[in-house]
C-alpha positions as CSV (number, residue, x, y, z in Angstrom):
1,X,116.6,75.4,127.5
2,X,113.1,74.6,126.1
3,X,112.1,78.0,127.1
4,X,115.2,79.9,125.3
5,X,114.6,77.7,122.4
6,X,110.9,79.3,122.6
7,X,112.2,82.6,122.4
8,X,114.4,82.3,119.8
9,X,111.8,80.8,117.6
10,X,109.4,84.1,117.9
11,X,111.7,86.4,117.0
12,X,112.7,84.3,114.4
13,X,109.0,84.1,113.5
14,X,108.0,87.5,114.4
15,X,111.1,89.3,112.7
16,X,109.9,91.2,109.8
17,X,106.5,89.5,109.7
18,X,105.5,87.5,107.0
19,X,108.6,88.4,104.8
20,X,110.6,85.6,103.1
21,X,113.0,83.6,105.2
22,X,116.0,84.8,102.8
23,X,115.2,88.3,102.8
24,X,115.1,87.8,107.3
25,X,118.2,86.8,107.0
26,X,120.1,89.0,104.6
27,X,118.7,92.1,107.0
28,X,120.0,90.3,110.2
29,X,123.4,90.0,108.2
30,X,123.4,93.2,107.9
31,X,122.2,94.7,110.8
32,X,125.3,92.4,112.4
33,X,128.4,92.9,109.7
34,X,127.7,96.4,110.1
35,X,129.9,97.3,113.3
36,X,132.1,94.6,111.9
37,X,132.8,96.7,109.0
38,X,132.7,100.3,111.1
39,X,135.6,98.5,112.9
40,X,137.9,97.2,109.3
41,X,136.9,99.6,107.4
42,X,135.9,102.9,108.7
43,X,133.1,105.6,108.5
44,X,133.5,106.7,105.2
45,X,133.1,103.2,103.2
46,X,130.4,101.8,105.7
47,X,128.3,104.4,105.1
48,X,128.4,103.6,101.3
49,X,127.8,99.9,102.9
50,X,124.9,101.3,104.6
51,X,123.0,103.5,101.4
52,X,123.8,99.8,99.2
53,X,121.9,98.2,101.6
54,X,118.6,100.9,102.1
55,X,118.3,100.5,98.7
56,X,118.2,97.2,99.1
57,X,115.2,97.7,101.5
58,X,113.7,99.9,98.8
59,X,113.9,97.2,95.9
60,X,112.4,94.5,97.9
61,X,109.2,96.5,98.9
62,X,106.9,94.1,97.3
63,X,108.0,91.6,99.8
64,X,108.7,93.6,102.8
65,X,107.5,97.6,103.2
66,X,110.8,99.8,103.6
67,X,110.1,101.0,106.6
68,X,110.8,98.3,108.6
69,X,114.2,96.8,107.3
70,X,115.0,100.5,106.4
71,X,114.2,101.5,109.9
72,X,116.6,98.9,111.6
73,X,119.3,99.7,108.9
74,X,118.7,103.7,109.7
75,X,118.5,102.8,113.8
76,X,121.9,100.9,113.7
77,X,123.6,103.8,111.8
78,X,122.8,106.5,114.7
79,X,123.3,103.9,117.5
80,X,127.3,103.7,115.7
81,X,127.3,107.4,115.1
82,X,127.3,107.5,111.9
83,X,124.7,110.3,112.3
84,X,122.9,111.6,114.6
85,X,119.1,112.3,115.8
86,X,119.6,116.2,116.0
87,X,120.9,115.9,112.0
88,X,118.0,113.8,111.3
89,X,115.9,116.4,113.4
90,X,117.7,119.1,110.6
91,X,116.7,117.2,107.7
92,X,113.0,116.9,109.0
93,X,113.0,120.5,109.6
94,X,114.1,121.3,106.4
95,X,111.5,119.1,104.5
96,X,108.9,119.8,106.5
97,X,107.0,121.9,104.0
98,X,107.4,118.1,101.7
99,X,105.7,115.7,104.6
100,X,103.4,118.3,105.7
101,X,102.5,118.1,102.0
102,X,102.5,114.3,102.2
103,X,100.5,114.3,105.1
104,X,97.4,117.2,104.4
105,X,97.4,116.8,100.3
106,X,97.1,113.2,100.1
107,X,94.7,113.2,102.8
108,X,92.4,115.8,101.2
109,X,92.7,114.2,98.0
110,X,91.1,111.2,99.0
111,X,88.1,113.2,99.9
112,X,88.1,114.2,96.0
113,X,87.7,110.1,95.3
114,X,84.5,110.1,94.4
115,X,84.7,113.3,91.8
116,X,88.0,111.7,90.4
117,X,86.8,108.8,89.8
118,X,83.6,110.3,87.9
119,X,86.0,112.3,86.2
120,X,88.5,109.5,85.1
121,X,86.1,106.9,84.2
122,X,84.7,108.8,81.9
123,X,88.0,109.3,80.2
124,X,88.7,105.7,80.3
125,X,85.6,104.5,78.9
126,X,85.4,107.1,76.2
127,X,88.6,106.7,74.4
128,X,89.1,103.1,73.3
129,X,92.6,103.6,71.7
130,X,95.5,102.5,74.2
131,X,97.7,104.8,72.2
132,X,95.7,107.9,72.4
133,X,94.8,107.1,76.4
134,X,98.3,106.7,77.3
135,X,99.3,110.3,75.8
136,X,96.5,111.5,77.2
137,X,97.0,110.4,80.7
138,X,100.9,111.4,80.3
139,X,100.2,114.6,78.9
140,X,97.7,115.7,81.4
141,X,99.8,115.0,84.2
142,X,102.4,116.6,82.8
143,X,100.8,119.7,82.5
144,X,99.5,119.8,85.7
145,X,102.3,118.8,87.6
146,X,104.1,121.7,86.1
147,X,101.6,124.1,88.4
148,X,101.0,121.6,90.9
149,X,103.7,119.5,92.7
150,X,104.3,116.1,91.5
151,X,103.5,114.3,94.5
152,X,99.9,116.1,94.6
153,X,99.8,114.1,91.0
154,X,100.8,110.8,92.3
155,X,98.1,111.0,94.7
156,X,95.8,111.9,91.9
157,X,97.1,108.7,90.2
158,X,97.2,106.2,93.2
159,X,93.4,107.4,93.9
160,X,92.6,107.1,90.2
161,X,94.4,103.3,89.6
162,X,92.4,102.4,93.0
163,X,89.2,103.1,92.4
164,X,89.3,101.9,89.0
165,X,90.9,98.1,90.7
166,X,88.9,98.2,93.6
167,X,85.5,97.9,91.3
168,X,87.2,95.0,89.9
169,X,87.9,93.7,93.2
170,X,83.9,93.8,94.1
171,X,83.1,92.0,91.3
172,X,85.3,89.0,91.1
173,X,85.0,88.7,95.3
174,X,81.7,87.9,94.9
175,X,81.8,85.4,92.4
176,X,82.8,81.8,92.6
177,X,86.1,80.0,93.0
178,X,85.8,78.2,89.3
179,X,84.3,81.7,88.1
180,X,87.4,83.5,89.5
181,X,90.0,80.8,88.0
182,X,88.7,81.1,84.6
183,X,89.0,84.9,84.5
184,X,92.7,84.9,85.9
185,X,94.0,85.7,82.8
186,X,91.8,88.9,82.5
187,X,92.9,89.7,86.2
188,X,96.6,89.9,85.0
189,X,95.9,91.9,81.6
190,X,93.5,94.2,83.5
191,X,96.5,94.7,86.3
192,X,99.4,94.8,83.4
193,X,97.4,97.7,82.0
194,X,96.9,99.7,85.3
195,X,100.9,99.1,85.4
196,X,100.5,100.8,82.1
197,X,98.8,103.8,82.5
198,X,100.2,104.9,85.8
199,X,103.5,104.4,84.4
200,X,103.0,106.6,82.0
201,X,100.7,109.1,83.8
202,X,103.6,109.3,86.9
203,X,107.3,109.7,84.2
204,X,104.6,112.5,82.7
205,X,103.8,114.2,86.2
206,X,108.0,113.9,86.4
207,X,108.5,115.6,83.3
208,X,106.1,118.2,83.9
209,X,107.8,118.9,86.9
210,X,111.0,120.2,85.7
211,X,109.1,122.6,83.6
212,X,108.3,125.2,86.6
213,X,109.3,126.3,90.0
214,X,106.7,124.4,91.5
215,X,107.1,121.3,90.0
216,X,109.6,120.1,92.1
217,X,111.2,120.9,95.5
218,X,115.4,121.1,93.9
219,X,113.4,123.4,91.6
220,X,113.0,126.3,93.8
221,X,115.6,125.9,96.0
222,X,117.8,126.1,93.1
223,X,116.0,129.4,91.7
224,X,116.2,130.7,95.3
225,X,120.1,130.5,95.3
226,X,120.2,132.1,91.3
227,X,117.4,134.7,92.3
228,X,115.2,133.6,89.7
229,X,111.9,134.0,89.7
230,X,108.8,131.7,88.3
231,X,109.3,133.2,84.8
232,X,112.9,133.3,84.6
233,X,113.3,129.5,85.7
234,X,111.1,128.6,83.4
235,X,112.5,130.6,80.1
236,X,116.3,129.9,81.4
237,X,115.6,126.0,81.6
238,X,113.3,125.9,78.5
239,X,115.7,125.3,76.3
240,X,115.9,121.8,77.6
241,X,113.0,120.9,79.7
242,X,110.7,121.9,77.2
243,X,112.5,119.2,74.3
244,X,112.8,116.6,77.0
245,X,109.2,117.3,77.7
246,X,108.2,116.5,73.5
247,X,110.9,114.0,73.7
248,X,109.1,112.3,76.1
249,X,105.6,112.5,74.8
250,X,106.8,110.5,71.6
251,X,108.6,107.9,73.7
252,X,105.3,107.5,75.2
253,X,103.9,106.9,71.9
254,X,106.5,104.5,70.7
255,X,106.4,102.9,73.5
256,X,102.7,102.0,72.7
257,X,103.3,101.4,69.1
258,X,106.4,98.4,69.8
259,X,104.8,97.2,73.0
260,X,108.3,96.8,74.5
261,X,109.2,96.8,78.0
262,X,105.9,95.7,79.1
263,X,104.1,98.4,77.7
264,X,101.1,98.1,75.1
265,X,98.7,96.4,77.0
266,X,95.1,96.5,76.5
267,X,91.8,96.7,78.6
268,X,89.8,93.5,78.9
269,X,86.7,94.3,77.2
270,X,85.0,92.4,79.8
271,X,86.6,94.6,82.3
272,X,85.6,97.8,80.1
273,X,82.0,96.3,80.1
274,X,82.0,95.8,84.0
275,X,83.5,99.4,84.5
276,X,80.6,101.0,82.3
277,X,78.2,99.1,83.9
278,X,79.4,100.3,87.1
279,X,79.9,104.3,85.5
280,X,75.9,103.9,83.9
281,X,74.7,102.8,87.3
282,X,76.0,105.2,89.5
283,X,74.7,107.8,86.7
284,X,71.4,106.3,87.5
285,X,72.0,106.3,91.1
286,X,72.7,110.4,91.7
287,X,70.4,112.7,93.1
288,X,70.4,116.2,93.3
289,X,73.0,116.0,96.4
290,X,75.1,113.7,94.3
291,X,75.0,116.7,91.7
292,X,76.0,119.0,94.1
293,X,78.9,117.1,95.8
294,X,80.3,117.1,92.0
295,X,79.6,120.6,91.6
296,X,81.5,121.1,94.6
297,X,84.5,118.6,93.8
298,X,84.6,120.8,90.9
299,X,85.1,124.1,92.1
300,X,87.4,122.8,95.2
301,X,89.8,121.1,92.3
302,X,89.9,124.7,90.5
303,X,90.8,126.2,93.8
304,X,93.6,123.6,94.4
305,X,95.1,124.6,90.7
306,X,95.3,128.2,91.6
307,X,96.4,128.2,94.9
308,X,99.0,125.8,94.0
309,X,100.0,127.9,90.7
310,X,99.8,130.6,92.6
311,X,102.0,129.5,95.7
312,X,99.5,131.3,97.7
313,X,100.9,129.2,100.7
314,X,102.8,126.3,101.7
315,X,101.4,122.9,100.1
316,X,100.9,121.7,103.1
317,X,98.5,124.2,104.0
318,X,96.5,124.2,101.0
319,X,96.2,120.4,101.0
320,X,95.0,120.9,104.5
321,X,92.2,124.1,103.5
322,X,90.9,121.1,101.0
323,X,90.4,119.2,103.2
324,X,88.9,120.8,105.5
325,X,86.6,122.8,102.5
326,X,85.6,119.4,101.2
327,X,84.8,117.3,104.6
328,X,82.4,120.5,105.4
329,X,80.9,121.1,102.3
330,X,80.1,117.5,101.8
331,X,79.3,116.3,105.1
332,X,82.0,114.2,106.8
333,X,82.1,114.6,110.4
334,X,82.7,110.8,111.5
335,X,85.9,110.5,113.1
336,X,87.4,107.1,111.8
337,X,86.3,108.9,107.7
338,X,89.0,111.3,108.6
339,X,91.6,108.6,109.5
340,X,90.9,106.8,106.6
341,X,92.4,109.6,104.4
342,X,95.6,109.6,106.2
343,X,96.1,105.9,105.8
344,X,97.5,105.9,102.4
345,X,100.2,108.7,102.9
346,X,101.5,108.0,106.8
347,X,103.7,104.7,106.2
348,X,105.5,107.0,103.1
349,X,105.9,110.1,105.7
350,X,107.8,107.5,108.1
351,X,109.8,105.6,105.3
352,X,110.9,109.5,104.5
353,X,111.8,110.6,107.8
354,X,113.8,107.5,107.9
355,X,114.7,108.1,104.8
356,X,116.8,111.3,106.0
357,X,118.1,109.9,108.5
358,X,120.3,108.0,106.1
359,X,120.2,111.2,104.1
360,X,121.9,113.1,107.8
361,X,124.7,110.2,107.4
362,X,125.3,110.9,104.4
363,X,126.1,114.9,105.1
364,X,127.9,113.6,108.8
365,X,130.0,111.6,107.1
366,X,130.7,113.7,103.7
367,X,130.2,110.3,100.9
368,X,129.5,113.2,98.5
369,X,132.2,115.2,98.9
370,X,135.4,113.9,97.2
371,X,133.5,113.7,94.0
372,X,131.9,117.1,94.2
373,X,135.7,118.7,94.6
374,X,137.0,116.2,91.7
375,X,134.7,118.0,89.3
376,X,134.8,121.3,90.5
377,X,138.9,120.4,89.3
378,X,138.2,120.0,85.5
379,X,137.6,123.1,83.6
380,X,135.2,124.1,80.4
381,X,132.6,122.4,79.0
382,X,133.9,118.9,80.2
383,X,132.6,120.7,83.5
384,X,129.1,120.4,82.4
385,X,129.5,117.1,81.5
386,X,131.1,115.8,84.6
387,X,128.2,117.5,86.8
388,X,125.8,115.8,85.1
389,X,126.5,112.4,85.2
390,X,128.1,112.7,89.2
391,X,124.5,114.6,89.4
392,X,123.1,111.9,87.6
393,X,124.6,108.8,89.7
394,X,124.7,110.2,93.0
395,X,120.5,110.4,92.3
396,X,119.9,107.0,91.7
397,X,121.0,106.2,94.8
398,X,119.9,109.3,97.0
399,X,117.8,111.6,97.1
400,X,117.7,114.0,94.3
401,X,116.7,117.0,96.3
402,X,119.2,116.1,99.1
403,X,122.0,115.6,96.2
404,X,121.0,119.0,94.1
405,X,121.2,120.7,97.5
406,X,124.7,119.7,98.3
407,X,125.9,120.4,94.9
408,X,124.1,124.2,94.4
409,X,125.7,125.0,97.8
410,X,129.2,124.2,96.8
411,X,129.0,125.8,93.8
412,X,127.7,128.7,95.1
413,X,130.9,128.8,97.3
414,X,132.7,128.6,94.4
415,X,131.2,131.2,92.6
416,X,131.7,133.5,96.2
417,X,135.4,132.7,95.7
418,X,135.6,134.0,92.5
419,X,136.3,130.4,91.0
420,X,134.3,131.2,87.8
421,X,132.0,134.2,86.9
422,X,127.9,134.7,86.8
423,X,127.6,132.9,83.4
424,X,129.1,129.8,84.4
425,X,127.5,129.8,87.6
426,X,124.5,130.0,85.7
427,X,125.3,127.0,83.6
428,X,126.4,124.5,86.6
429,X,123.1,125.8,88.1
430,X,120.9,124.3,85.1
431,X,123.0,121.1,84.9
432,X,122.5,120.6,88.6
433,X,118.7,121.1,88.4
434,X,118.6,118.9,85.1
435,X,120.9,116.3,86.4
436,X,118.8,115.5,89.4
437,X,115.8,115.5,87.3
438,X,116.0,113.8,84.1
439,X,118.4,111.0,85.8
440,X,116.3,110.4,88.8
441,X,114.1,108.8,87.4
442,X,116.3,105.5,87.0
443,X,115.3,104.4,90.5
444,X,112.8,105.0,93.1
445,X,116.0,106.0,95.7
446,X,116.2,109.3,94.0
447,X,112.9,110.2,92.2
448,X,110.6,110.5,95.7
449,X,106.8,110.4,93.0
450,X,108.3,106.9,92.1
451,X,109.0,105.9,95.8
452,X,105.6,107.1,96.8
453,X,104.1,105.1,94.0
454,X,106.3,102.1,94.8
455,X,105.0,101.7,98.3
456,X,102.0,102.4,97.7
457,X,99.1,99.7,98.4
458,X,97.8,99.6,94.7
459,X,101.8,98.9,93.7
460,X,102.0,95.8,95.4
461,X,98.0,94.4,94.1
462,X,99.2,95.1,90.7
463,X,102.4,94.0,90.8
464,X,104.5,96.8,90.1
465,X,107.9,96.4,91.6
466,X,111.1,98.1,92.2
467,X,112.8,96.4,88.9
468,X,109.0,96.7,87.1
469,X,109.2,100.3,88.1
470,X,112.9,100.7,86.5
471,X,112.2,98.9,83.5
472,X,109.8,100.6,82.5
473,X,110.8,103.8,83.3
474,X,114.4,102.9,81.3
475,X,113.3,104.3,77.7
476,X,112.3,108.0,79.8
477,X,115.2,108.0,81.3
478,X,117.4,107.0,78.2
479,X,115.4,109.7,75.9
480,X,115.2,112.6,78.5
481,X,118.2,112.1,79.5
482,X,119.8,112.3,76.4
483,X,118.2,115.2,75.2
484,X,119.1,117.6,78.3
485,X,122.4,116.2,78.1
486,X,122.8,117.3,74.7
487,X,121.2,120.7,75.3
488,X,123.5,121.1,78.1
489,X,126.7,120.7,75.4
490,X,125.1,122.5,72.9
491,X,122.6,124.9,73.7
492,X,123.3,126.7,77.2
């Protein structure tokens, strides 16, 4: 008995760690009512049970990473066949190209650290107006992303936001405990306006990314099934992505200006002093092979901007060459320096292949399907309308490639069946892309640059949560939104 009683008491101890006792319990609720519903209720309305309660995983992150409680919640679905490992298998396979990217770019990013963080400081510490920072840090990334991907600019970000905490970190570790009590409040404004910036800097890479093919993954696929090519996408979809793009630049601003939503904070200028310090002493510190390491940071970034512009290969790949062009160019040959890039990106790569499993439920099981055939029913411009906002929901709660692909393909059957003719299908084509776009950015579930961000380690040290991360994204999503809803009505 005593021994039993032992037993249960380590699982209950051991059962998702260190998380809260409540949380432990909701996921063991789950994980049991589950076959309870299968059995009352059926395929179709448990597998709405089980997306509810991944997301539920995904807004708790702070106190428990996804991958986890998702993973039980994902491992439970296949054991009741709700999907299955070869349609998980299918997913991977037809992502690969986005976690090869996850794994290689991020991974040869963090070998750029050190030129990124020469690069950004010097931006930081230059322009004192938290106005004029914040546009610049949004518009940059926008413009970026746009040729880049917008993962490859959340990396950018998360490297950028953790160097600049991490010199923070040094300093107050090595002073003492009094010293670190009295400059709490500076810790929390210095952390509320990392919040800030990368905020800011990540809704701009989003933006950015509906301008071109490459921007996002839906993008392409979309102009694959249309046959349109880099120039095409981006003069057919400029008539909304590029407003939504200004659109969001000025909500940037106003955001700023009314310090609403937890916007509008400022840099400690003891933290500004301690960063320059930090920026004039490593200034000090470089030699001629300090020189030449940013010389070469240099030159591999420029390489990174074409090949990605270009699409000279998969991203992937060219996050691999970098890496691979920086570690020999600069020297790193120790084995545990190359594990320590992969660190930041591998616990995302898993919480995404777990990720599609529930995405593979979701196709087994068709939860899309009566509401893609109800608005293929209504007719006219109320069409366009009713795609968006199914478009729009659906991608809050899944993801928005998965839900653009689902939605292209069975319009594209329509469009073989003569249902409606080239221009329309041209039309539901934009509104897809748009919809899962624009909209997706209302949660982490369907916007994957905010998911990466969100469980990220610099997220959970600054405290930017699941319901942080959608309240302040909530004025982008309302203004974009708007716009390409409004261009969708009026101007395609």
């Amino acid at each position: 008995m005593a021994d039993a009683m032992s037993y249960r008491a380590a699982f209950v101890f051991n059962f998702l760690g260190s998380a809260p006792s409540w949380y432990k319990w909701t996921i063991a609720a789950f994980l049991l009512l589950n076959p309870l519903f299968l059995f009352v209720l059926g395929p179709f309305i448990t597998g709405w049970l089980i997306i509810l309660e991944f997301i539920f995983t995904l807004a708790m992150a702070l106190k428990c990473h996804p991958l986890a409680a998702g993973g039980l919640i994902a491992v439970e679905a296949m054991i009741l066949g709700l999907g299955t490992p070869e349609a998980t298998l299918h997913e991977v396979e037809s992502n690969l190209e986005v976690l090869l990217m996850l794994m290689f770019m991020v991974a040869g990013i963090h070998f750029m650290k050190e030129g990124l963080r020469f690069a950004f400081t010097s931006l930081l510490l230059k322009v004192r107006s938290k106005m004029a920072l914040a546009i610049i840090f949004c518009m940059l990334c926008s413009i970026l992303s746009s040729f880049l991907d917008t993962l490859t600019m959340v990396a950018v970000i998360i490297t950028v936001a953790s160097s600049f905490y991490m010199v923070y970190f040094d300093f107050i570790q090595s002073l003492s405990l009094e010293e670190r009590e009295r400059r709490k409040q500076e810790g929390a404004e210095f952390k509320a306006f990392l919040r800030d910036i990368m905020m800011h800097s990540v809704t701009g890479a989003v933006l950015g990314g509906t301008l071109t093919l490459v921007g996002e993954p839906q993008n392409i696929y979309i102009a694959h099934v249309m046959d349109w090519n880099f120039v095409q996408y981006f003069l057919i979809c400029s008539v909304i992505t590029i407003p939504a793009l200004l659109v969001g630049y000025l909500t940037c601003l106003f955001l700023e200006w009314t310090k609403i939503m937890g916007y509008g904070r400022m840099l400690p200028e003891e933290v500004r002093a301690l960063l320059q310090a930090k920026a004039d002493k490593q200034r000090e510190l470089m030699d001629v092979k300090a020189w030449v390491r940013m010389i070469i940071y240099c030159a591999i970034g420029l390489y990174l901007i074409l090949a990605l512009a270009l699409h000279l290969a998969p991203v992937g790949f060219i996050g691999l060459s970098v890496m691979v062009l920086l570690t020999a160019l600069t020297g790193v040959i120790e084995e545990h320096k190359f594990g320590e890039a992969f660190t930041e990106a591998m616990p995302f790569t898993a919480l995404l292949v777990v990720f599609f499993a529930i995405v593979a439920m979701i196709h087994q099981q068709n939860l899309f399907e009566p509401m893609v055939a109800m608005v293929l029913q209504i007719q006219g411009v109320p069409q366009l309308v009713a795609f968006f906002f199914t478009n729009a929901v659906l991608s809050t709660m899944s993801d928005s490639v998965f839900v653009a692909t689902v939605f292209i393909n069975e319009v594209e059957k329509a469009f073989e069946a003569q249902v409606f003719d080239r221009a329309w299908f041209e039309k539901l084509a934009i509104v897809v892309n748009m919809a899962t776009n624009f909209p997706a950015m209302a949660t982490p579930n369907g916007q994957a640059a905010f998911l990466f961000l969100l469980t990220s380690s610099i997220s959970s040290v600054i405290g930017l949560s699941y319901m942080e991360m959608v309240k302040m994204a909530l004025p982008y999503l309302l203004t974009t939104s708007t716009v390409a809803l409004i261009g969708i009505i009026y101007f395609i």
